[in-house]
MINUVEX-165153 format. One record per atom (N, C-alpha, C, CB): residue in one letter; x, y, z. Coordinates in steps of 0.2 Angstrom, whole numbers, plus 5000, padded with zeros to 4 digits. Glycine has a CB too. Example, Ala and Ser with C-alpha at 12.3 -4.5 7.8 and 13.67 -1.06 7.14 Angstrom:
! residues 2
A506649725039
A506249785039
A506649845039
A505749785045
S506449895035
S506849955036
S506450005039
S507049975029
! end
This chain:
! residues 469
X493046804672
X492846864676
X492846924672
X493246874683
X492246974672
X492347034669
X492047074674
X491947034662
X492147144670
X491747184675
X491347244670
X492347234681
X491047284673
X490647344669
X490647394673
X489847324667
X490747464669
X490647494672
X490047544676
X490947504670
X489847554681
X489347554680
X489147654684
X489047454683
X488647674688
X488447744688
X488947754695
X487547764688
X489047704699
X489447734706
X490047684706
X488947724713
X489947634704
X490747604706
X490547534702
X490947584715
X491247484702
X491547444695
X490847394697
X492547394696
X490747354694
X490247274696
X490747234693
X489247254692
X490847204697
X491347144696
X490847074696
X492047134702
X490947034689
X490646964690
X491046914690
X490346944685
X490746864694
X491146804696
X491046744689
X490846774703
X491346684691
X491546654683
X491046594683
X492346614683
X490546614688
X489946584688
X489146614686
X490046554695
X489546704686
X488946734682
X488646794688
X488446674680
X488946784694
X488546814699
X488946894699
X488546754708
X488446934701
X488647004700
X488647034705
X488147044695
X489347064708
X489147114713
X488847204714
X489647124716
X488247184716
X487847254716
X488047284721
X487147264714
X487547364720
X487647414727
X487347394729
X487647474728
X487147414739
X486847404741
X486247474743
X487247374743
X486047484749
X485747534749
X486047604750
X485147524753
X485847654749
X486147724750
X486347724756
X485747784749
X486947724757
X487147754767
X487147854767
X488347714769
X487347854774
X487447914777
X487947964775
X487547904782
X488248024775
X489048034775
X489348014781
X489148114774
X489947974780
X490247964786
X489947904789
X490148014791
X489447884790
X489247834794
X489147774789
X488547854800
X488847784783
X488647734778
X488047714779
X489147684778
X488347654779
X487447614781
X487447594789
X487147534775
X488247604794
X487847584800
X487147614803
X488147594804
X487047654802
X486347684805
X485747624806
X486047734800
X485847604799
X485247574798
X485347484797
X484947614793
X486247464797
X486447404801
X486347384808
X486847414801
X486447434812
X486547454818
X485647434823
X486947534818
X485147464819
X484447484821
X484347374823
X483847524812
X484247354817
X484247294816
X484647254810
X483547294816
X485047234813
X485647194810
X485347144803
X486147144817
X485147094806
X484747034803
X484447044798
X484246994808
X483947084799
X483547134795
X483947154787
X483347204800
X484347194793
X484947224784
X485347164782
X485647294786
X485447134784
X485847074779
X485247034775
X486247014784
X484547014777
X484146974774
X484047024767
X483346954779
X483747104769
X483847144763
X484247154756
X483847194765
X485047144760
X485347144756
X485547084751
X485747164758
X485447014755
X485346974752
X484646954745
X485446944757
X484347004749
X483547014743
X484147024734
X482847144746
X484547084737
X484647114731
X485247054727
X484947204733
X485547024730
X485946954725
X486646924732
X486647004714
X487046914728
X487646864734
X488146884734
X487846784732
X488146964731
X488846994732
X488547064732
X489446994726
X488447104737
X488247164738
X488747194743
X487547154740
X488647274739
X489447324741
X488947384747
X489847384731
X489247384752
X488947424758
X489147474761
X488847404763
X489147514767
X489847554770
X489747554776
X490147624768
X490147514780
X490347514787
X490647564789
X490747454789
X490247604793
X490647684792
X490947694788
X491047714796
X491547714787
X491847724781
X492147684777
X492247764783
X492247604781
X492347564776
X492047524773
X492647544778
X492247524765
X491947504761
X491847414764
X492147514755
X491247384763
X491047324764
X490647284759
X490847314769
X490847224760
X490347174756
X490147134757
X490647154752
X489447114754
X488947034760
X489047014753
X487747034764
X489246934758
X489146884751
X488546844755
X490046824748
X488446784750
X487846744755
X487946694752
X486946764754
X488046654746
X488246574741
X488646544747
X488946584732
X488446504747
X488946444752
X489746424748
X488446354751
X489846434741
X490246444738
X490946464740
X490046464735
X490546544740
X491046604743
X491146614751
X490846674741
X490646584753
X490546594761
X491546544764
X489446544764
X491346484760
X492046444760
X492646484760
X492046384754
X492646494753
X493246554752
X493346604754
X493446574746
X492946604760
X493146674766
X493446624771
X492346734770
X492946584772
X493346534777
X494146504776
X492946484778
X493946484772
X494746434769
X495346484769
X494746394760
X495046534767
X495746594765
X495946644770
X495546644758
X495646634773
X495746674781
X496446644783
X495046664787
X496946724785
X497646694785
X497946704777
X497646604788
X497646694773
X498246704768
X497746744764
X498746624763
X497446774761
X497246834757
X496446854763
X497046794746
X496446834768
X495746884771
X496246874779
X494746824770
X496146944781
X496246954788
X495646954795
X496447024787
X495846944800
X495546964807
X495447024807
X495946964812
X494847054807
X494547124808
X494747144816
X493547124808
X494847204816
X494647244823
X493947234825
X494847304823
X493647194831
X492947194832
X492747234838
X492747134833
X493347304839
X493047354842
X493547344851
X492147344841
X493447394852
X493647394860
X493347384867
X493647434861
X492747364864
X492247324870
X492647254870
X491347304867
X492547224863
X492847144861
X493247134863
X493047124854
X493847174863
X494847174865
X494647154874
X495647284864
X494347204876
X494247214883
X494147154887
X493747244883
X493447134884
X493547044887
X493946994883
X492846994887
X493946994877
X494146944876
X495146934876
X493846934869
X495446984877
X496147024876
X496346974867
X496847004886
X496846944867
X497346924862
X497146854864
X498146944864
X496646824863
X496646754864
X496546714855
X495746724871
X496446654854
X496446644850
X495946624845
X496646624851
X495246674848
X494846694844
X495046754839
X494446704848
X495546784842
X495646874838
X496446864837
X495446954843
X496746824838
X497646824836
X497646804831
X498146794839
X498346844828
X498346824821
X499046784819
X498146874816
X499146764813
X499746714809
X500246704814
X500146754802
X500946704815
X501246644819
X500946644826
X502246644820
X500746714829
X500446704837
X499946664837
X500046754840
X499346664832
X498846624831
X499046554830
X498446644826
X499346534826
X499446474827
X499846414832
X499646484823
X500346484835
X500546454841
X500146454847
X501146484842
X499546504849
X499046494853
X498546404852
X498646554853
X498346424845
X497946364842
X498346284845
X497946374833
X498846304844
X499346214843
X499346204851
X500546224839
X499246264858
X499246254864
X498446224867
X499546324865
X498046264863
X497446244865
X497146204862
X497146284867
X497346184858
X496746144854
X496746074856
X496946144845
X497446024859
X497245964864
X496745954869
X497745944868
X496446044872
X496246024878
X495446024876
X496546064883
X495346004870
X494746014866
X494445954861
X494846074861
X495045904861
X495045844857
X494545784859
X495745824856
X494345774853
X493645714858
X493945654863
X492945654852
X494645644864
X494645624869
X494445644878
X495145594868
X494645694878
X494545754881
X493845764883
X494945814878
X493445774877
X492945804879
X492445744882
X492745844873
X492645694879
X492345624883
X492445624889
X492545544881
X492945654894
X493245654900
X492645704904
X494045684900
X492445764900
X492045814901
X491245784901
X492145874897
X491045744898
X490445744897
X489945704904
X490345704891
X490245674908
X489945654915
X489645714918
X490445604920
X490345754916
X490145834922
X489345854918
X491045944921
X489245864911
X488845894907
X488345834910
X489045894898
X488345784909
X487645744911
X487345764919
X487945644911
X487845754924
X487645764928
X487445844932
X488145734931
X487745894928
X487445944932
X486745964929
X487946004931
X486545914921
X485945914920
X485545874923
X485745914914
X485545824926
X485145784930
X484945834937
X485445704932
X485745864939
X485645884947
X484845954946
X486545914951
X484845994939
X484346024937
X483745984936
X484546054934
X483745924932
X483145894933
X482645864939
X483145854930
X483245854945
X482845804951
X482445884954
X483645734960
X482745934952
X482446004955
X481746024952
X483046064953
X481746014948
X480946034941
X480545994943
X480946014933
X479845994945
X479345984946
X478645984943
X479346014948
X478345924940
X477745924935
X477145994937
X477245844936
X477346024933
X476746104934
X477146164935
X476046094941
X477746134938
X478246194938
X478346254934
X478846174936
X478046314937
X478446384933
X479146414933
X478046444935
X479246384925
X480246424927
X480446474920
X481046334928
X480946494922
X481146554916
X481846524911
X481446624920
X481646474904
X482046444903
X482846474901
X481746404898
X482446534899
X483346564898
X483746574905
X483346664895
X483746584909
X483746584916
X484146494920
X482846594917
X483546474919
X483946404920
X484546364915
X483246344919
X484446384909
X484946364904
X485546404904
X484646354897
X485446454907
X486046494907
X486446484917
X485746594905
X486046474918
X486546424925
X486846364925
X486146404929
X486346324922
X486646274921
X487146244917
X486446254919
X487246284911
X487946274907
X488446324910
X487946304899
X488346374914
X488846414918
X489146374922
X488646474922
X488646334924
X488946284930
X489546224929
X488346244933
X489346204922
X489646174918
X490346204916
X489246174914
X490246244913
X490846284910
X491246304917
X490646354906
X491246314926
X491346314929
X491946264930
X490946334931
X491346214929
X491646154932
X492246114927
X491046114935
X492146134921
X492446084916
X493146134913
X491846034909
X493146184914
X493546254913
X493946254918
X493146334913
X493546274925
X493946294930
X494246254937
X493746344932
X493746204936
X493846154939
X493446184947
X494546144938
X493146214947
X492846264952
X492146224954
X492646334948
X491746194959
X491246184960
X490846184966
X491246144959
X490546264963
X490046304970
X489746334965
X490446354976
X489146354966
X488746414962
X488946474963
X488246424964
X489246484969
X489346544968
X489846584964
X489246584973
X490346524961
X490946544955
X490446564950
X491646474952
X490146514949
X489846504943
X489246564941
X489446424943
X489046594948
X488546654947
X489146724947
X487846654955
X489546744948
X490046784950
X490046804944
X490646754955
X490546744940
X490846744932
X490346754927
X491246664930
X489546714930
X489246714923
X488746794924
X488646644921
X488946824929
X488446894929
X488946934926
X488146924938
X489346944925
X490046994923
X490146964917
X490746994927
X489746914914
X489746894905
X489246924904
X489646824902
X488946904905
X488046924904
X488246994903
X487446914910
X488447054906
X488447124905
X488947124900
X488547164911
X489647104901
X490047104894
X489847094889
X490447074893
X489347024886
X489247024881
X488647054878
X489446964880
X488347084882
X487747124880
X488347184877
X487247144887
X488447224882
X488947294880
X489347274872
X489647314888
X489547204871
X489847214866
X489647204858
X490347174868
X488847184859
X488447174852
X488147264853
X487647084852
X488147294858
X487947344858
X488247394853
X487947374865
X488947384856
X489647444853
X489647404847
X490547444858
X489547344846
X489847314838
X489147354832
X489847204838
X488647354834
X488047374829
X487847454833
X487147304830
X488447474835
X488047554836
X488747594834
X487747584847
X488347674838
X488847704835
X489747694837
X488547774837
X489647674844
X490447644846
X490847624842
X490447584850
X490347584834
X490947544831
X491347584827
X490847484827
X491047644827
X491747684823
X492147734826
X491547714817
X492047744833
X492147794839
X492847774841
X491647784846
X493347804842
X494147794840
X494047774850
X494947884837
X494647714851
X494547684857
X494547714863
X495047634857
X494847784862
X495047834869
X494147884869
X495847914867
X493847864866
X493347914867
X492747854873
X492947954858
X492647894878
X492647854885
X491747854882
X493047904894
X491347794886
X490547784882
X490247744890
X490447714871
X489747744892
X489447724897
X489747634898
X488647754897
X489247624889
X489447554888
X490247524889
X489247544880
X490547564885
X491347554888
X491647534895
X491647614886
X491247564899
X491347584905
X491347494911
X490847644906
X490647514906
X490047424910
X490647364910
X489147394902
X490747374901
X491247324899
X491847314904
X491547344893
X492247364906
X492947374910
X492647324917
X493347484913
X492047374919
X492047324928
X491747264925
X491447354935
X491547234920
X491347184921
X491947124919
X490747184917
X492547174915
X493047144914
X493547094920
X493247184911
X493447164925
X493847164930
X493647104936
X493847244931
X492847104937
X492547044940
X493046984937
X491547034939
X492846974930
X493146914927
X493946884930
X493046944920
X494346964928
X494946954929
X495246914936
X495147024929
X494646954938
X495146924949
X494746854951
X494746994958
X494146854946
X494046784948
X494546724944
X493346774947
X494646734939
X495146704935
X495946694936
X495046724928
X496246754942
X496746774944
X496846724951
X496546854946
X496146734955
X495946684960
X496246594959
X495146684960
X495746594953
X495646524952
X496246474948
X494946534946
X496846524944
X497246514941
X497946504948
X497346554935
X497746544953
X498246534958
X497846494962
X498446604960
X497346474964
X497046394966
X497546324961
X496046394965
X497546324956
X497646284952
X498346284955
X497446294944
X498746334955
X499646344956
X499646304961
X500146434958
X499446314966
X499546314972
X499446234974
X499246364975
X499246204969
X498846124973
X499146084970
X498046094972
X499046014974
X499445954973
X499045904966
X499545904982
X499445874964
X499245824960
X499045844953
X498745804962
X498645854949
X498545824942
X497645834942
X498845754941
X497545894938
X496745904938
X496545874930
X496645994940
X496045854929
X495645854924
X495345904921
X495345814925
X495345984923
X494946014921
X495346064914
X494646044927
X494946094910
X495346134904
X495846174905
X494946184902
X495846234911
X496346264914
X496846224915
X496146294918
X496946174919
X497546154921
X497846104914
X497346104930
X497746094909
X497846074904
X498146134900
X497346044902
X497846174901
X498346274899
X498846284903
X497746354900
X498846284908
X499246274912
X500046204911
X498646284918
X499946174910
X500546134908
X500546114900
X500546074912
X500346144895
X500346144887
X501046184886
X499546194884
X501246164884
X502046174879
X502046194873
X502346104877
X502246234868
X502346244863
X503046204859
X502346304863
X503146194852
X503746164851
X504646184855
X503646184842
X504346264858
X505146274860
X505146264867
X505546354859
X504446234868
X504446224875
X504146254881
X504946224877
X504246324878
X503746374882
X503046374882
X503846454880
X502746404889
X502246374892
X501646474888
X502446344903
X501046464891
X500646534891
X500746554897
X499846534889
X500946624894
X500946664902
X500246694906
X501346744900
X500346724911
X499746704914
X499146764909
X499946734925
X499446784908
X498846854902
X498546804896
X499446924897
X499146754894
X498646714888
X498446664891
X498946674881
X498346664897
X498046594902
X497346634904
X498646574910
X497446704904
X496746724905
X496346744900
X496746754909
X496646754894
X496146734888
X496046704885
X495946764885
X496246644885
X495846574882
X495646554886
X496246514879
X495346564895
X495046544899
X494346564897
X495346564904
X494346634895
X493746684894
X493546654889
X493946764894
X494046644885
X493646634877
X493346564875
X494246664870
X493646514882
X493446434881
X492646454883
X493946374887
X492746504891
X492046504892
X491546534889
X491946514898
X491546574885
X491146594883
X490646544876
X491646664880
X491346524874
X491146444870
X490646394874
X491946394868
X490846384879
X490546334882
X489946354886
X491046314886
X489846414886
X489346444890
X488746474887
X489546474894
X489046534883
X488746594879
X488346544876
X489346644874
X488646514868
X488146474865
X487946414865
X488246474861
X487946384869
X487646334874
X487146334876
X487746314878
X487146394879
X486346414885
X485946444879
X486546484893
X486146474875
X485746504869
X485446454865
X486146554864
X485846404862
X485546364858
X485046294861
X486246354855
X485346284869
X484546244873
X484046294872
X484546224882
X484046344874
X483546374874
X483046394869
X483746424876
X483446424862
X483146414856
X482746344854
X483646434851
X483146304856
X482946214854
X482246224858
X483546144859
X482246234867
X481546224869
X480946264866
X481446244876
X480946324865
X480546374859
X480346334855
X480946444855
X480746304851
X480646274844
X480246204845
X481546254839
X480346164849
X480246104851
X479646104855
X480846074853
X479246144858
X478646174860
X478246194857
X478546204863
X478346234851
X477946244845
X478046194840
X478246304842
X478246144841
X478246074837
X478246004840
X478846084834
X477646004841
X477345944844
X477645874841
X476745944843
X477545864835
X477845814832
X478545794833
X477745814826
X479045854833
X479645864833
X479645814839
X479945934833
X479345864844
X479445834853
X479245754852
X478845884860
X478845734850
X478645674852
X479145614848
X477845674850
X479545664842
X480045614841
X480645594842
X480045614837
X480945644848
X481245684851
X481145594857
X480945774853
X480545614859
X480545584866
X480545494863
X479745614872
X480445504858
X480545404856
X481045394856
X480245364849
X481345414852
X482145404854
X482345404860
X482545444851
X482545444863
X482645444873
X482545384872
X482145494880
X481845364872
X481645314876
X481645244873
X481045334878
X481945244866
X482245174863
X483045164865
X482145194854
X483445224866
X484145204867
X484245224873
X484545234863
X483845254878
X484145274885
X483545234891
X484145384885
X483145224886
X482545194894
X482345214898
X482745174899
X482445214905
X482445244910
X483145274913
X482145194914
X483745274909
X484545274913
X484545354909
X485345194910
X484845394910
X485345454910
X485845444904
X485645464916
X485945484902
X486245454895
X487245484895
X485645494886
X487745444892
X488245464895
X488645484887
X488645394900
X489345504886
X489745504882
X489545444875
X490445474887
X489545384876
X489445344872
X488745354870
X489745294874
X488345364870
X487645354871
X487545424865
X487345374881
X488145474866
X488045544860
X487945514853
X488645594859
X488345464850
X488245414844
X487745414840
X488345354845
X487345394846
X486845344843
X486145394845
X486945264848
X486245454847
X485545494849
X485845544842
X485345544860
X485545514835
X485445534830
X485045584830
X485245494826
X484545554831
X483845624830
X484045694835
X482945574834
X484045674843
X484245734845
X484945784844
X484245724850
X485345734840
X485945764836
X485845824831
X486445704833
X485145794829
X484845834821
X484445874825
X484345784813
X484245894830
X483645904835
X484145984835
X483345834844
X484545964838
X485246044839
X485346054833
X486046034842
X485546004826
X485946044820
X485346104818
X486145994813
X484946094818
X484146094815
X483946164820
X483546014818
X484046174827
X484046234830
X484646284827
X484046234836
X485346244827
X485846314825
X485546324818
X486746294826
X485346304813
X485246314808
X484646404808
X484946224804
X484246374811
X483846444812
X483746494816
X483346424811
X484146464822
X484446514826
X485246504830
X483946514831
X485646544825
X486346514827
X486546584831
X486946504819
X487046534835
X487146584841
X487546634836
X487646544849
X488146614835
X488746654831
X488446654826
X489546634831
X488046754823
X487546744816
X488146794812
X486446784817
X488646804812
X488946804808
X489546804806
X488846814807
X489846804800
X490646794800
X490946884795
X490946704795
X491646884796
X491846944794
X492846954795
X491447004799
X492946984788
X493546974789
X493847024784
X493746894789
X494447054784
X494547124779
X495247064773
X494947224787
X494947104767
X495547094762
X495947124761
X495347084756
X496547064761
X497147084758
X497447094751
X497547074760
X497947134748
X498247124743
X498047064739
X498847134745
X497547054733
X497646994729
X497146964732
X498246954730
X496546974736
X496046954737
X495746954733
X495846964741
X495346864732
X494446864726
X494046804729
X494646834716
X493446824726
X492846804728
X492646774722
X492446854731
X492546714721
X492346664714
X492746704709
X491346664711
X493246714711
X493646734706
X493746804703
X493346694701
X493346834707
X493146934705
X493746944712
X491846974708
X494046994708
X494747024713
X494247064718
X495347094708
X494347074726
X494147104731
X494647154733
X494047064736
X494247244733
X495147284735
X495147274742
X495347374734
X496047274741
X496147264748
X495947314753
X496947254748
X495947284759
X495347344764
X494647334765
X495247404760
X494447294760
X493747284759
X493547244766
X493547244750
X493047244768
X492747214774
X492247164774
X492547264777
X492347104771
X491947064769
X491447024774
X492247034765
X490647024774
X490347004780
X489846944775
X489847074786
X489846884779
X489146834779
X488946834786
X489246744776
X488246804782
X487846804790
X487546704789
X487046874790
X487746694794
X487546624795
X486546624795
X487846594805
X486346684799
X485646714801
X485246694791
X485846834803
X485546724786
X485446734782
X485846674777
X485546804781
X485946644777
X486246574771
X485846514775
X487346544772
X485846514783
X485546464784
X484746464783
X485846444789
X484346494780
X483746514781
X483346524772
X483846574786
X483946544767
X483846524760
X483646474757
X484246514758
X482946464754
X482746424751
X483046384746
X482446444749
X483546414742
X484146374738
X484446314741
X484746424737
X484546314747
X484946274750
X484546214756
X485546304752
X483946224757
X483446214761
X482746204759
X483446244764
X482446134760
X481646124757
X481346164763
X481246034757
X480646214761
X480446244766
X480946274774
X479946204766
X481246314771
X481846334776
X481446384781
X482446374773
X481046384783
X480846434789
X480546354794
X479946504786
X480446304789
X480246244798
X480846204801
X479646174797
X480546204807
X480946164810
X480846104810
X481046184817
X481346064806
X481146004803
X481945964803
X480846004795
X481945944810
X482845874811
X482945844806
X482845794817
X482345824804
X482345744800
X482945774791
X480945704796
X482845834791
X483245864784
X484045844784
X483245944783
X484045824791
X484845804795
X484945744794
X484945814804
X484545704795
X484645614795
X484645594788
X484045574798
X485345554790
X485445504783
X484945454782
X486145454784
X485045444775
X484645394771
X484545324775
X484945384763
X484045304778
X483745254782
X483645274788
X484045194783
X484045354791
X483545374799
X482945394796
X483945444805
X482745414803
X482245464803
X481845444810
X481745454796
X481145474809
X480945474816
X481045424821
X480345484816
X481245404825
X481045344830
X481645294829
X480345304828
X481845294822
X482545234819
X482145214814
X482745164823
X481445274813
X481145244804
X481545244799
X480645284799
X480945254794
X481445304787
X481545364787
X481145294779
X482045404785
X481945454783
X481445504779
X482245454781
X481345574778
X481045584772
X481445584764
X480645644773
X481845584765
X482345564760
X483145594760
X481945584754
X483545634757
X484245634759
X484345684756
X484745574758
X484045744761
X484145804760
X484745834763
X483545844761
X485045794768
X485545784772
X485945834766
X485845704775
X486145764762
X486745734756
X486745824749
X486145624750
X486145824749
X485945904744
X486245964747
X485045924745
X486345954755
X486346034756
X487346054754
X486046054768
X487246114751
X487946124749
X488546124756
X487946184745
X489246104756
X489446124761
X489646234760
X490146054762
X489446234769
X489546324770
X489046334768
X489946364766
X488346284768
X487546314769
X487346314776
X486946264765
X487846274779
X487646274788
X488546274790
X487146184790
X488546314793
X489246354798
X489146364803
X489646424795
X488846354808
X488346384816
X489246404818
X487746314823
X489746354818
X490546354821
X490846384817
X490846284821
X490546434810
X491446464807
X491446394803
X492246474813
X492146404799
X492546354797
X493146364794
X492346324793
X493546314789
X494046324787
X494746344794
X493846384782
X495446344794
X495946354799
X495546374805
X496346404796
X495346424804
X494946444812
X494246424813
X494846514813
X493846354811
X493346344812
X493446364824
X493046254808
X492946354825
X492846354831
X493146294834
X492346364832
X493546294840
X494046244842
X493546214849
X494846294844
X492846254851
X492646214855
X491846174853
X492646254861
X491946174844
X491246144840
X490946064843
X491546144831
X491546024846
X491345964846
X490945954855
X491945914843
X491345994859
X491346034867
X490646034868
X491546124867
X490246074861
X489446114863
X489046074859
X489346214861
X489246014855
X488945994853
X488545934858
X489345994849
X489145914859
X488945854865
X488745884871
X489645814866
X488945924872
X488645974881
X487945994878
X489146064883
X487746014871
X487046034869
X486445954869
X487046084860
X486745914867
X486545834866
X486345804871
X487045784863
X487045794877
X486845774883
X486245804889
X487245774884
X486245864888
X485845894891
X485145914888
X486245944893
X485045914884
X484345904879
X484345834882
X484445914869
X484745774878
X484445704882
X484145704890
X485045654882
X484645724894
X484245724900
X483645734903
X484445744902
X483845804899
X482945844903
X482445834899
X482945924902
X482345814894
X481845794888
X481545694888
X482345824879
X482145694894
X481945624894
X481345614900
X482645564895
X481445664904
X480945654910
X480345724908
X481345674918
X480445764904
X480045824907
X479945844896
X480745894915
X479545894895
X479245944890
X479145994894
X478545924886
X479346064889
X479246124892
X478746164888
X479746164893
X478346194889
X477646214886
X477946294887
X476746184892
X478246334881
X478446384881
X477746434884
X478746384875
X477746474884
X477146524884
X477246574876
X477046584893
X476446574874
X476146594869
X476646674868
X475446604871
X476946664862
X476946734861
X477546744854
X477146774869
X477746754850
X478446754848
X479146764851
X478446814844
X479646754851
X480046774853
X480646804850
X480146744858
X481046854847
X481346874842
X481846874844
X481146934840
X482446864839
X482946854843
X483646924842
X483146774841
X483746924845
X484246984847
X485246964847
X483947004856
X485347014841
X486146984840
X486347024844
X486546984833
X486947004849
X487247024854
X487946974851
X486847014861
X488246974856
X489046934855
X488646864853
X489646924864
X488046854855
X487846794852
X487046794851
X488146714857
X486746744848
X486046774849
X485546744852
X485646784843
X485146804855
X485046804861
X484346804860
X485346834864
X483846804865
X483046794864
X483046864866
X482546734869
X482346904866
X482446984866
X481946974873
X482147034858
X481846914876
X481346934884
X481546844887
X480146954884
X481446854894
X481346784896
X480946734893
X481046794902
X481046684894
X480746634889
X480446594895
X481346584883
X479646604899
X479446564902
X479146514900
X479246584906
X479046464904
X478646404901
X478446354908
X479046364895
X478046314905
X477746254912
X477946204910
X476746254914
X478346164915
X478646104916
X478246054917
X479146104921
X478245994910
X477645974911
X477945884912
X477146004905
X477945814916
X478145794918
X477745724909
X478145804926
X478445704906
X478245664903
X478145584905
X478545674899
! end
């Protein structure tokens, strides 16, 4: 590793040759949120224009985009011992409080060791009948010529889901109550994360802030409710919560009712948030790709028939497995990661000062030509191993096998990858099988751009005509 000195600050190279440059001229004081904040996506693809280590300012704090799948790893892996948990602001705390998305070293670990059984694929095979079934109970409802609003429907339906396999809850109107007081939270919180909020000290009171608290507070009393339904009843439930609810730590102690309510919040948001985002992106993609769909529907109908497809049946629906990797790849819900250096931090081997605020974007790695043939299409088949491919053909060859690992992260990775990655995997699979085995949706004409918020999101309703296959 060397460095050079250079007209504004050091350039440090890595031992592979790669150079961190500046990036563009920021503001006094604000840096370059201004024009982070405008359009997020945008400013990471630009910075990425300029190389794989580029130096920024997050208001006042100095930051750095990396983009190499390489280093994207050694953020991940090192997180916990030379890269920290960011503050992601006071919207974020708000809903999410201390759960084990944002806690750190022995808490974190000790939350992690509590919840991470109620997440393990034996478990989640327990969950997948509820996933199969609340997608059929939406399909006997849909109609050949049907006008419906797919963001809309997919965001009911996984709410309902997550209702039911979270809280054990089964009525709509839990499931509309909890998911209308997300919906505003996690809007307010991509607001305050890309605006001027994110550098506005926590006491200075903002409209957005405000939205956040009552939408907090809906959450609270329903989760308040629902955890004191759980106390109160006899027997032995199957659902997430009541598994948080009798989880142990090594000394034996249990989560108190405050960390019972945010790993509740933060399961559902996993289970819900990017679920309903990533069907949704899938139907967009899969309507503008005819071939895709029609290879989509051979399968269904080589491994599933005329039956509904169950737990076991996920294995073997290869193609629609790559049909999801293949959407998170170009529309990932969670588009990016970020985490602040400590003491002795490095990046390919180039020291990071401590403090530094280091951001990848999933938006921007998974959409690089380096690591992708033609990376703007949507093309599954880049997913299947050498002898799949369309139908149970061949492949087009084993580009799978080429792509570097940390060219595709939709979940994070390393210690904290995401703890409900296999959850939404199978809840995105099963429910793509179902509905795609009876029905095509014929998006209506137009772009649809997508909008980073706590996760990303379409920027309008996504309508389309249900068309009966």
């Amino acid at each position: 590793m060397t460095t050079h000195a250079g007209p504004s600050a050091v350039v440090s190279t890595t031992a592979d040759g790669r150079k961190t440059v500046p990036g563009p001229r920021g503001v006094p004081v604000l840096g370059n949120l201004p024009e982070f904040g405008k359009d997020p996506l945008a400013f990471f693809e630009r910075l990425r224009e300029r190389g794989d280590f580029v130096r920024w300012r997050f208001g006042r704090t100095p930051a750095l985009f990396i983009a190499h799948p390489e280093t994207v790893g050694e953020l991940l892996t090192e997180v916990e011992r030379t890269f920290d948990q960011p503050d992601l602001g006071i919207a974020f705390r708000t809903l999410l409080g201390n759960g084990v998305v944002v806690s750190k070293g022995a808490d974190w670990r000790r939350k992690r060791s509590l919840v991470q059984p109620s997440v393990r694929p034996r478990q989640v095979k327990s969950y997948a009948a509820t996933m199969a079934e609340c997608a059929v109970d939406l399909a006997e409802r849909w109609t050949d010529g049907q006008r419906v609003d797919i963001k809309r429907e997919m965001a009911a339906l996984t709410q309902l889901i997550a209702v039911r396999t979270i809280f054990g809850v089964d009525t709509a109107a839990d499931a509309a109550s909890i998911g209308r007081a997300m919906d505003v939270a996690q809007q307010e919180i991509g607001a305050e994360f890309s605006g001027i909020g994110a550098v506005l000290p926590d006491w200075v009171p903002t409209p957005g802030r405000a939205r956040v608290r009552r939408a907090t507070a809906v959450i609270d009393a329903e989760v308040s409710r629902v955890v004191a339904r759980h106390r109160d009843g006899d027997g032995e439930r199957p659902d997430l919560l009541s598994r948080l609810l009798t989880a142990q730590d090594e000394t034996g102690a249990r989560l108190s009712d405050r960390e019972i309510r945010d790993e509740t919040v933060t399961l559902y948001i996993g289970g819900h948030e990017t679920t309903s985002s990533t069907l949704v992106w899938a139907w967009y993609l899969l309507s503008r790709n005819p071939r895709v769909q029609e290879a989509l529907g051979a399968e269904l109908d080589r491994v599933l028939g005329d039956r509904d497809p169950g737990f076991d049946d996920y294995a073997r629906l290869t193609y629609t497995q790559a049909v999801v990797k293949e959407t998170l790849r170009l529309y990932p819900t969670v588009w990016l990661i970020t985490g602040i250096a400590k003491e002795g931090a490095t990046l390919g081997g180039a020291p990071v000062p401590a403090g530094t605020r280091v951001w990848s974007s999933q938006w921007v790695t998974h959409r690089d030509g380096r690591w992708y043939r033609d990376p703007l299409e949507f093309r599954p088949e880049r997913w299947m191993s050498a002898g799949e491919g369309e139908s149970g053909g061949e492949s087009e060859g084993s580009e799978a096998e080429e792509i570097p690992e940390y060219a595709w992260y939709p979940f994070g990775g390393g210690p904290r990858v995401c703890l409900g990655t296999r959850f939404a995997m199978v809840e995105a699979v099963l429910v793509l099988a179902v509905l795609a085995r009876r029905f095509r949706l014929d998006v209506d004409a137009g772009e649809i751009h997508p909008v980073p918020a706590l996760t990303l999101q379409p920027d309008r309703d996504v309508r389309a005509t249900v068309r009966a296959r």
